[in-house]
PLY file of the C-alpha trace (Angstrom):
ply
format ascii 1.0
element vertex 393
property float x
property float y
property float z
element edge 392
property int vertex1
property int vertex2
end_header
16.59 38.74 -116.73
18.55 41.95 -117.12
19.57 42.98 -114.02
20.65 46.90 -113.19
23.01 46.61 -110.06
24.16 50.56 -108.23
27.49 49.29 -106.48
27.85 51.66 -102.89
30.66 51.66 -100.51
30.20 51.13 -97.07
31.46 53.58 -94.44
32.01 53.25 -90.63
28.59 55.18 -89.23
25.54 53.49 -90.03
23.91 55.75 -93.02
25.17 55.15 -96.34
27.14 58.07 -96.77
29.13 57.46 -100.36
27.89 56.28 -103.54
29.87 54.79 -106.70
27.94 54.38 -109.76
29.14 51.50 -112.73
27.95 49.93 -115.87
26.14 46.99 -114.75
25.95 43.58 -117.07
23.37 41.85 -118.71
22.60 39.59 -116.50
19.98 35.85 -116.89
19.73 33.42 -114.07
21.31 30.39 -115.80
19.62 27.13 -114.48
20.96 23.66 -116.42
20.68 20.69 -115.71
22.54 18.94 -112.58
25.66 16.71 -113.24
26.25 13.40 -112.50
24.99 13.23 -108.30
27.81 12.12 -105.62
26.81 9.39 -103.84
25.01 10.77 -100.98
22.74 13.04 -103.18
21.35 10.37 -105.60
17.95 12.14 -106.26
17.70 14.05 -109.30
17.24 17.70 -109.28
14.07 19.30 -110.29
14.23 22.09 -112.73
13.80 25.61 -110.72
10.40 27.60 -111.56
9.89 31.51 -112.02
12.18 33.09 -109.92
9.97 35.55 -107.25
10.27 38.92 -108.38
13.57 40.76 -106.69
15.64 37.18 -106.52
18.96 36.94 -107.64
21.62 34.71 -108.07
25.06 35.05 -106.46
27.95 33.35 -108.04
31.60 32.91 -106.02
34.74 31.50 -106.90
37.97 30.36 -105.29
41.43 32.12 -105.24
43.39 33.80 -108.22
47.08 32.78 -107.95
48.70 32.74 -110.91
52.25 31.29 -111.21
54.46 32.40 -113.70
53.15 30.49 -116.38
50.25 31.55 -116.62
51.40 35.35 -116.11
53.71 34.20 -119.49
50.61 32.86 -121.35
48.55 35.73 -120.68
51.73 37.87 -122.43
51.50 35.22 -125.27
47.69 35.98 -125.64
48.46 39.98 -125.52
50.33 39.30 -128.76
53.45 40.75 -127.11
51.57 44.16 -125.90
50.88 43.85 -122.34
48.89 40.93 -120.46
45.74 39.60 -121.59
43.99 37.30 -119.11
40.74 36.87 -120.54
40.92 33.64 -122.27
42.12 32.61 -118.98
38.29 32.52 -117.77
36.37 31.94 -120.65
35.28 28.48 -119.39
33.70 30.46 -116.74
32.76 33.39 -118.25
29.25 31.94 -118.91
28.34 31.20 -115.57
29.85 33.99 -114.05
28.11 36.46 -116.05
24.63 35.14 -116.09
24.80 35.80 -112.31
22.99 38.97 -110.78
26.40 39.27 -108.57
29.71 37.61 -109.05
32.13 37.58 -106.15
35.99 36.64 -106.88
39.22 36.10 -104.50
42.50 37.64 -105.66
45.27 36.41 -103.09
47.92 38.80 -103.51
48.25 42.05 -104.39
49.58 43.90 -108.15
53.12 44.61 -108.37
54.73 47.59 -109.97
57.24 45.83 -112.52
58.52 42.15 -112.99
59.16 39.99 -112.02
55.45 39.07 -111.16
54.12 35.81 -109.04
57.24 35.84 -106.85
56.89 33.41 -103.93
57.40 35.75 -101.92
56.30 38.18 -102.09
53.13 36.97 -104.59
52.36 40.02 -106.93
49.96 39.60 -109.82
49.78 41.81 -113.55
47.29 44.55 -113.26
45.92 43.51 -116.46
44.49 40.93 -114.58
41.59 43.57 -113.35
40.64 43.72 -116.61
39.61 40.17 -117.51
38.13 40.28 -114.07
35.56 42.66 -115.00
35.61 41.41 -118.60
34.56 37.93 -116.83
31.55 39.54 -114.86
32.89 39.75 -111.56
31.82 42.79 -109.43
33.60 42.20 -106.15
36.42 40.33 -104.68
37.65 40.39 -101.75
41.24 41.29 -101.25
42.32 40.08 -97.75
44.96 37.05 -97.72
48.34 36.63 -95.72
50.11 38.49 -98.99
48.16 41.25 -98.90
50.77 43.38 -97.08
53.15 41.24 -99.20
54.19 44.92 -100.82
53.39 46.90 -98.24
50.70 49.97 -98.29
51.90 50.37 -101.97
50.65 46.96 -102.48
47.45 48.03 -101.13
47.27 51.01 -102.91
47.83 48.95 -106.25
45.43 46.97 -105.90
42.58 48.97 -104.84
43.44 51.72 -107.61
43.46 49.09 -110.46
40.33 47.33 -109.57
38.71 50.75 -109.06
39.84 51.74 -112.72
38.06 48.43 -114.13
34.71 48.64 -112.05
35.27 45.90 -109.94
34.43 46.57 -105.89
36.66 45.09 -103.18
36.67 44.17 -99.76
39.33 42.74 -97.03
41.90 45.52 -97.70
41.88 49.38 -97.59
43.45 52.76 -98.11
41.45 54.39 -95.26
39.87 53.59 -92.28
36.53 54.43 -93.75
37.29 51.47 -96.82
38.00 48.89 -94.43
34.35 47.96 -94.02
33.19 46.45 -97.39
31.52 47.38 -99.93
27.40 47.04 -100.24
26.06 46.17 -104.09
22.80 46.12 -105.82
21.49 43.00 -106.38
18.01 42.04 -107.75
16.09 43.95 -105.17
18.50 43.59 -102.66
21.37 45.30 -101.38
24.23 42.53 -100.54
26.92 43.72 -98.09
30.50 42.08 -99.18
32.62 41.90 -96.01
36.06 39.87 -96.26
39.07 38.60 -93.29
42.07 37.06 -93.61
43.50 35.01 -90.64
47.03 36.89 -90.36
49.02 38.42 -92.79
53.11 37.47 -93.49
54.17 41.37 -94.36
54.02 43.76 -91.21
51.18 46.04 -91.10
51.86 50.00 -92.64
52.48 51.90 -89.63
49.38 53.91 -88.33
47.47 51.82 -91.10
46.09 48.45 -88.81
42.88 48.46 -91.27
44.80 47.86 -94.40
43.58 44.67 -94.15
41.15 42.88 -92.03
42.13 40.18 -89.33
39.75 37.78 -88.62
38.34 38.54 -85.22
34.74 36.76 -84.23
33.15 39.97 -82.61
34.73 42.67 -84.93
33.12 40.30 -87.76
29.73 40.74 -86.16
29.79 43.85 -85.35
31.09 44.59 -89.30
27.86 42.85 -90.07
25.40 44.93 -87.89
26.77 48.01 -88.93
26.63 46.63 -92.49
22.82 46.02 -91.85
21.93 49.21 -90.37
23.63 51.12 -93.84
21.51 49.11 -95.77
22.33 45.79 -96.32
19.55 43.28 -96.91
22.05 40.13 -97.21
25.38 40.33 -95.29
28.48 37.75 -97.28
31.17 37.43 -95.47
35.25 35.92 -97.42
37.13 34.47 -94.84
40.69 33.68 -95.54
41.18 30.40 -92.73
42.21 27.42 -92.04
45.15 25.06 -92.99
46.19 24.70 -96.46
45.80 21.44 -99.12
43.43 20.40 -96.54
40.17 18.99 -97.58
38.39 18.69 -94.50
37.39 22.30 -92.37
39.37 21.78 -89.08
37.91 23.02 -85.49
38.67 26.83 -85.65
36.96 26.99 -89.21
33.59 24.69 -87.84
34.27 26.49 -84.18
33.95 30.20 -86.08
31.44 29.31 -88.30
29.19 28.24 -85.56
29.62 31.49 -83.89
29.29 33.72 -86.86
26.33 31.78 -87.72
24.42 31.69 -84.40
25.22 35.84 -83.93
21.85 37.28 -84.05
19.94 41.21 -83.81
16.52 40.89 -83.28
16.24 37.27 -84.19
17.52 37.57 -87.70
20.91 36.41 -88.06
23.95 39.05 -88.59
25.63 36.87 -91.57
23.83 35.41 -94.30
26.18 33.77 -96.46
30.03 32.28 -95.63
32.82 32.00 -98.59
36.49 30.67 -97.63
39.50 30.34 -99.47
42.88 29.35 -98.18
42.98 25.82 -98.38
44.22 26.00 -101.93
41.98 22.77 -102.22
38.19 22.07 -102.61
36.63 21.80 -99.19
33.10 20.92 -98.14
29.67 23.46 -98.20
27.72 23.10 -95.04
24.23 24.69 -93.88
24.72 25.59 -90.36
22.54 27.10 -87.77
20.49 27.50 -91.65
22.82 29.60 -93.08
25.66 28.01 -95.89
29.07 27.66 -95.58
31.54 27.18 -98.00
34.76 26.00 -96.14
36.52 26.61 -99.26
36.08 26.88 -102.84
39.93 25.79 -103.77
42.34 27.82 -106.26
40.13 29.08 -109.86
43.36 29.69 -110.97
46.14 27.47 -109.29
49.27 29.35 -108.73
50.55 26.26 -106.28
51.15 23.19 -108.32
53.25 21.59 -105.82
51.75 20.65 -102.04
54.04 21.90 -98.58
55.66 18.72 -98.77
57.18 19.07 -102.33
55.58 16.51 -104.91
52.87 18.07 -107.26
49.33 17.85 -106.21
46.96 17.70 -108.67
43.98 19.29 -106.30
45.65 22.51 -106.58
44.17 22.77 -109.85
40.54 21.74 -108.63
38.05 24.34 -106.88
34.19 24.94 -107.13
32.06 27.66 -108.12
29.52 28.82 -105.60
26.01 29.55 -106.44
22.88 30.88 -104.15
19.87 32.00 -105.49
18.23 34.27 -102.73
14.03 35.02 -102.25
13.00 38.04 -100.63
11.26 37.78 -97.40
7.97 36.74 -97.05
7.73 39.92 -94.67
9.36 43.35 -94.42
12.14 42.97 -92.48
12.41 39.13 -92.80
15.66 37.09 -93.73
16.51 36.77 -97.47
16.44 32.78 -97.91
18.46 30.71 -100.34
16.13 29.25 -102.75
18.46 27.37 -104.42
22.06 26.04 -103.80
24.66 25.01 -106.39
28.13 24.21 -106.93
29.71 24.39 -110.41
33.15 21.96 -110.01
36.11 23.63 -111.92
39.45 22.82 -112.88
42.43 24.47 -113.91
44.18 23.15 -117.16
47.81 24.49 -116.58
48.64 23.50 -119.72
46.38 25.36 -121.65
46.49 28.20 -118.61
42.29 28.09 -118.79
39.97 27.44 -116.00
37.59 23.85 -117.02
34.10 23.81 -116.23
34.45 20.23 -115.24
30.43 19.67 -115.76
30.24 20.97 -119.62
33.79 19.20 -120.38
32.42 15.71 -119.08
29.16 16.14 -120.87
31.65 16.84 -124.55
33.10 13.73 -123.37
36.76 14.82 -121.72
38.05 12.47 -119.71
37.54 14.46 -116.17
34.95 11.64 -114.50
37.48 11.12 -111.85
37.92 14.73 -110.50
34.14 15.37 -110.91
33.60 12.79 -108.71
36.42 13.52 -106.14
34.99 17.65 -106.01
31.39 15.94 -105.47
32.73 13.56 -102.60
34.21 16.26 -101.14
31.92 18.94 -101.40
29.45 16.57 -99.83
30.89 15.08 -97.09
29.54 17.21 -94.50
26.08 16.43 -95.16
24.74 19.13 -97.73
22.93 16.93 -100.37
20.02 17.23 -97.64
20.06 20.64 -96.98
19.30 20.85 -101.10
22.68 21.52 -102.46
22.68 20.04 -106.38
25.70 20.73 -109.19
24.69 22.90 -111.53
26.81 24.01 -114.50
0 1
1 2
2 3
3 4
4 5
5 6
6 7
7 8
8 9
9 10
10 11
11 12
12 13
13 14
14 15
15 16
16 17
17 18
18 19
19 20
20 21
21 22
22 23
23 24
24 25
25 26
26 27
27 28
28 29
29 30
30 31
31 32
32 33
33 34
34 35
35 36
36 37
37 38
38 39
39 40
40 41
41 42
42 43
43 44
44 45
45 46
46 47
47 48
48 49
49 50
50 51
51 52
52 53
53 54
54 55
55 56
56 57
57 58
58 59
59 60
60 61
61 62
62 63
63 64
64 65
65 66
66 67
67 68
68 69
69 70
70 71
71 72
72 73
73 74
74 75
75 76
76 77
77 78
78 79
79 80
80 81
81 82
82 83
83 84
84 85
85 86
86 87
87 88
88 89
89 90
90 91
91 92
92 93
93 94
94 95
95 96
96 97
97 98
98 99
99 100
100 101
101 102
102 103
103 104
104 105
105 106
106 107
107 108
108 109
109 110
110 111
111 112
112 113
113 114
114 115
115 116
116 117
117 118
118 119
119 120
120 121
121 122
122 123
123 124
124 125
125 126
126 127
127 128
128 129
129 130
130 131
131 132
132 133
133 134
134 135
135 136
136 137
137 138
138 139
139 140
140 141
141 142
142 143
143 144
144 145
145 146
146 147
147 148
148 149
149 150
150 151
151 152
152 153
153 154
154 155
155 156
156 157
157 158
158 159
159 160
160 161
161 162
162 163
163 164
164 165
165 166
166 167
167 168
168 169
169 170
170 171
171 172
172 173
173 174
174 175
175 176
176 177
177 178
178 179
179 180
180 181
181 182
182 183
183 184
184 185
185 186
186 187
187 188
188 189
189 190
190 191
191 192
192 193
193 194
194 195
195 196
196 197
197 198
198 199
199 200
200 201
201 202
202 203
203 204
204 205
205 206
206 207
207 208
208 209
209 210
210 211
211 212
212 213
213 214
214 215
215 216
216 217
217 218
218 219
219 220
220 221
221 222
222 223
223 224
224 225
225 226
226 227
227 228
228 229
229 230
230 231
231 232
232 233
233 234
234 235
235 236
236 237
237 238
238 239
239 240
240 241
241 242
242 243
243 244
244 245
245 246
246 247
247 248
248 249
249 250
250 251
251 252
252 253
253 254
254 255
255 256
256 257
257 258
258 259
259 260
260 261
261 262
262 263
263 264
264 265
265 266
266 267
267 268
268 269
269 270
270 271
271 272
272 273
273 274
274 275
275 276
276 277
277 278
278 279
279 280
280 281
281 282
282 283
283 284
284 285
285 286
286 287
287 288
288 289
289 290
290 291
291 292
292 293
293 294
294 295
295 296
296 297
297 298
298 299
299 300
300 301
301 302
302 303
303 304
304 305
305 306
306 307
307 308
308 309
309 310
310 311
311 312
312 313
313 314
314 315
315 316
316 317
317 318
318 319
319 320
320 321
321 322
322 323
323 324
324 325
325 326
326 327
327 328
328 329
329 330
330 331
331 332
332 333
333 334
334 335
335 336
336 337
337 338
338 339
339 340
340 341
341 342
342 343
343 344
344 345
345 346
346 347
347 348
348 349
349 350
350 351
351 352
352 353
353 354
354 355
355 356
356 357
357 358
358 359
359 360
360 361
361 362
362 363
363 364
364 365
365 366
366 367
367 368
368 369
369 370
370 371
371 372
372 373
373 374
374 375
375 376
376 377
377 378
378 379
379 380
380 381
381 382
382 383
383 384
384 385
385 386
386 387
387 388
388 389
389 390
390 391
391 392
């Protein structure tokens, strides 16, 4: 399917009241078969028929870290001429640009010279927007505790380079108009892209508390009304929560997703879809009050080898790749419903500086049977194999 997507921002009043145009890519719904099952989803997956006409499919991925390694290797693969970080994603290049829409998670902001991936403050190569774009992403959300890690500047960055290589943002802002997301076309959809972080380590700019958004329950709702009423058939919302190298969601995370979830206008629900990051780790995908949660998707590219207590954790390198394929309504005005769920397990190879798709390398034969089966008990273990999730590839 070749899919033509007309990427809008939102603003603060309810009418759509700006418009950005972009290059859209080629897009096919990729559908393979599922990988090996984790133990509590043993039945096979069925092969998906013709999608209904104005589906899509939604790909998301984990957070972008990069530690100084791979910021080296990506000067290696320039051939000493800037930063090239494509090869950096190729293993995920396929999946990520078959999809109709292709959210990422950068968490930290672009710095103005080297040093680069300082801890802290984290600051990433601009270059980096690039492969992004190059990869098929067309969003990502921006808001993380290093956000303000540079200040407004930071911000600025940021938002300036992502806007130069087509790719929309949400979470942080350079006006108060910004702050709320960003609304894409999607199959016949328009998808609202809304994203919160849970606090932030740099001060906020003075007279500038939107450059990034807080996680607040009813400011998130509200977001996601006002989202609705400019348009938005499907409302995704990136929250950056919860503890890190943590593989289990803990209260607040299953306390807020309950809310966000049960927050209803006229009997449809406000949120439609729920991506986190933070944990740095792989944590579990949920359906609650029927909507899915992702409690986190882990690092896509690990920038934290090492765990808080000091010995090198090899789950920093594993995350998952998030896929929904979404039906229109049945009626006008009805809820958009995920057809199909999926999870595409990933690795990071810091060696090679390349993101694995751990499904495809296990099928060649690499020896990655152990972490494909640690991401599946995880990603499981709150009960989604019967709620329909399957691994795709």
């Amino acid at each position: 399917m070749i899919a033509r997507r007309r990427q809008v921002g939102l603003v603060v009043t309810a009418l759509l009241a700006a418009a950005a145009a972009c290059q859209n890519h080629h897009r096919e719904q990729q559908h393979a078969p599922p990988g090996r099952p984790a133990p509590s989803a043993s039945r096979a997956a069925a092969e998906p028929g013709p999608a209904a006409p104005g589906a899509f499919t939604l790909v998301a991925s984990g957070g972008i870290l990069p530690d100084s390694s791979v910021v080296d290797r990506a000067g290696f693969d320039g051939g000493g001429v800037g930063y090239n970080f494509r090869p950096v994603f190729e293993g995920v290049r396929s999946a990520v640009s078959r999809a109709d829409l292709a959210l990422c998670h950068l968490d930290a902001v672009f710095g103005a010279n080297a040093p680069y991936a300082g801890a802290p403050p984290h600051t990433f190569v601009s270059e980096l927007a690039q492969a992004l774009a190059a990869t098929g992403y067309d969003s990502c959300s921006t808001a993380s505790e290093h956000t303000l890690d540079a200040g407004a500047d930071g911000v600025w960055r940021t938002l300036d380079a992502l806007d130069r290589a087509g790719v929309r943002h949400a979470g942080s802002a350079r006006s108060e108009a910004e702050a709320r997301g960003t609304l894409l076309r999607a199959g016949g959809a328009m998808v609202a892209h809304l994203a919160y972080t849970a606090g932030s380590n740099g001060p906020f700019p003075p007279g500038q508390p939107w450059a990034v958004r807080l996680i607040d329950g009813d400011r998130i709702a509200a977001d996601a009304r006002a989202a609705r009423a400019a348009g938005a058939d499907i409302v995704v919302v990136s929250l950056h929560w919860g503890p890190a190298w943590q593989e289990a969601p803990d209260e607040q995370q299953l306390a807020l997703a309950r809310r966000l979830t049960a927050s209803q206008t006229g009997g449809r629900p406000d949120i439609d879809l729920i991506l986190g990051t933070h944990s740095h780790v792989p944590q579990s995908y949920e359906k609650v009050n029927g909507t899915w949660v992702v409690y986190g998707l882990g690092d896509q590219v690990a920038g934290q080898p090492a765990d808080q207590r000091g010995p090198r954790d090899p789950r920093a390198h594993q995350s998952t790749l998030a896929r929904f394929t979404f039906a229109p309504p049945a009626r006008s005005g009805g809820r958009w419903e995920v057809a199909r769920a999926e999870f595409v397990p990933g690795v990071f190879d810091p060696d090679a500086g390349r993101v694995v798709n751990v499904g495809e390398a296990v099928a060649r034969g690499a020896d990655l049977q152990g972490v494909l089966d640690r991401i599946q008990t995880v990603v499981f273990g709150r009960g989604a194999a019967k709620d329909g999730l399957m691994m795709g590839r």
